[in-house]
C-alpha positions in Angstrom: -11.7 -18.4 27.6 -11.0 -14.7 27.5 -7.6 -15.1 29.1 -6.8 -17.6 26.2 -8.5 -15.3 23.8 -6.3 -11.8 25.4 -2.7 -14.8 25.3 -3.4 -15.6 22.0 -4.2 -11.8 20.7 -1.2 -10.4 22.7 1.2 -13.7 20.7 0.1 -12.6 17.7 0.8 -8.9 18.1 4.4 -9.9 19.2 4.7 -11.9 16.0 6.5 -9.9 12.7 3.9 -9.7 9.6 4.9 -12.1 6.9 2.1 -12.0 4.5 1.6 -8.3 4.4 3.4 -6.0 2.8 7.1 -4.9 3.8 7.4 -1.5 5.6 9.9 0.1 3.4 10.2 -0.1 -0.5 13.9 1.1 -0.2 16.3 -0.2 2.0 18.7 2.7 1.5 17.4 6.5 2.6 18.3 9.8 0.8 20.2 12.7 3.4 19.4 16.4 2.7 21.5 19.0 4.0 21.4 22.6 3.8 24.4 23.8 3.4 26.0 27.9 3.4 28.0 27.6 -0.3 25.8 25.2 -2.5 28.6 25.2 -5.4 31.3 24.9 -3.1 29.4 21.6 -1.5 28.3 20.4 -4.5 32.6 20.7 -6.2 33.5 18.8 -2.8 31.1 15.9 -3.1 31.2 15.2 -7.0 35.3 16.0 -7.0 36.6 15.7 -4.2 34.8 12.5 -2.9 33.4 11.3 -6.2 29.8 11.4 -6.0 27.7 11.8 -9.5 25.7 15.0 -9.7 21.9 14.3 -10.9 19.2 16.3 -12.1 17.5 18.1 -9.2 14.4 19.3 -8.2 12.2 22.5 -6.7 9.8 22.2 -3.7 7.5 25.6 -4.2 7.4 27.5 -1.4 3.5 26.6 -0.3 4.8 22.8 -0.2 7.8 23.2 1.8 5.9 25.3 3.9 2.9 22.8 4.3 5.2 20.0 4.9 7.1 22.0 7.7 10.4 22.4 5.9 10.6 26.4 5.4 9.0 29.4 6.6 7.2 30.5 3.3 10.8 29.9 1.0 11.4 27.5 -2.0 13.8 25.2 -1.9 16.1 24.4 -5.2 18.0 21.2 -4.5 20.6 19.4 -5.9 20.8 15.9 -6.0 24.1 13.7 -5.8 24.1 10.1 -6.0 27.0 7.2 -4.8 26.0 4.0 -6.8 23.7 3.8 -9.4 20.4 2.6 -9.8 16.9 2.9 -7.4 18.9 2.1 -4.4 22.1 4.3 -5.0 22.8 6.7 -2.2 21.3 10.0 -2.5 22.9 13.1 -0.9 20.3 16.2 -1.2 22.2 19.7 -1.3 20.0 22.7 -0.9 20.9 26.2 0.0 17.4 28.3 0.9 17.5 32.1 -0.7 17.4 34.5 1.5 18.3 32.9 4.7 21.9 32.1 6.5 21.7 28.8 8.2 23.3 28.7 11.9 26.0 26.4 12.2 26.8 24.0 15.3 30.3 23.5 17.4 31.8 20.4 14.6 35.4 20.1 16.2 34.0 16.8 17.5 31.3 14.8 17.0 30.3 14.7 21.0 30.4 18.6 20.4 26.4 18.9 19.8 23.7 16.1 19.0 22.4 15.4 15.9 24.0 14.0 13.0 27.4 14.1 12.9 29.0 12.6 10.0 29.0 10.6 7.1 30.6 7.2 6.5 31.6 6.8 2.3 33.3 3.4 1.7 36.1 4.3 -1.0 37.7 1.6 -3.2 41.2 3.2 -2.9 41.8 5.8 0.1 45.0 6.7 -1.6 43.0 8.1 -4.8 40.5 9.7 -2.9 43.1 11.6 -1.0 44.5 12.8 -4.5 41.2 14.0 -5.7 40.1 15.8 -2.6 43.5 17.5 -2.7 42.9 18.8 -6.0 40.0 20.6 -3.9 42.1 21.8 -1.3 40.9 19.3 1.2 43.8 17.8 3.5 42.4 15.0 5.8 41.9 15.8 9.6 44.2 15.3 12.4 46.6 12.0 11.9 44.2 10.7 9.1 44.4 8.5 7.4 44.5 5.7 10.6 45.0 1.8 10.5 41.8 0.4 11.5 42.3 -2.6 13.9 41.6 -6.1 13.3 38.5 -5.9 15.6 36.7 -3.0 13.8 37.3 -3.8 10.2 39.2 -6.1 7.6 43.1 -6.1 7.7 44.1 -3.1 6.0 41.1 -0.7 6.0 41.8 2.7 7.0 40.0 5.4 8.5 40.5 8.8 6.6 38.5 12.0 8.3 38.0 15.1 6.6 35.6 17.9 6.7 33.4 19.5 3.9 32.5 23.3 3.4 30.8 24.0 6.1 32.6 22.3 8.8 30.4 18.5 8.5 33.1 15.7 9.1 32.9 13.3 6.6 34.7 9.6 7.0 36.4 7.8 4.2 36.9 3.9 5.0 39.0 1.8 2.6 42.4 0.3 2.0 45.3 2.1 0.9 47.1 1.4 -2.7 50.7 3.0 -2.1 
């Protein structure tokens, strides 16, 4: 009887819940990063790559302190968003007074662990080139590349460039011209 008991105990466990309630209430997450020019971030995401700038916030400094974020600072950050609505994309800018982030080795993205880059799905890779030009922002390398039949559909193409403080940043969409 036990055995049966400990089987039938160990069955259940392996089972997913169905009738409770779901783990996450947003299927999308929100990505903070500090960054070393906060205006010169925030121009490259809303003009250069299109995201909407929304109204931000401020952690006091006992919060962000409490919750392991700071050393004793504030934090003023500025929210961006890709989409609209609660599960739009949410890109958190924040630069912390007083303080001068370190910055990693971003030539590649095997040069450190961590996260590396972002992937933004464009509509037209041709206009975002033109708008992050009007930033000053050429692509990287040979961008944009063909993507092959076997990593996307027929005609997507792979643009790389990097943002203010060296983050590499992927644009993946078709080209108009």
């Amino acid at each position: 009887m036990n055995r049966v008991f400990t089987v039938l105990i160990a069955a259940c466990l392996a089972l997913p819940c169905v009738a409770g309630e779901p783990a996450f209430t947003r299927s999308t997450i929100d990505l903070g990063c500090v960054v070393g020019d906060l205006d010169a971030s925030v121009r490259f995401y809303t003009e250069g790559i299109g995201f909407q700038e929304l109204k931000g916030f401020e952690v006091p400094a006992p919060l962000a302190t409490d919750a392991g974020l700071t050393d004793g600072k504030p934090l003023a950050i500025r929210v961006l968003v890709l989409g609209s609505g609660e599960s739009a994309t949410k890109l958190k800018l924040m630069q912390v007074a007083g303080t001068t982030p370190r910055t990693g080795d971003t030539e590649f993205i095997h040069s450190r662990a961590g996260f590396r880059y972002l992937t933004i799905f464009v509509a037209d890779t041709d206009a975002a080139l033109a708008r992050l030009a009007k930033v000053g922002v050429k692509p990287v390398a040979k961008s944009p590349v063909a993507l092959p039949a076997s990593l996307a559909p027929a005609g997507m193409h792979l643009t790389c460039v990097r943002d203010p403080d060296g983050n590499l940043v992927e644009l993946i969409g078709p080209r108009t011209k």
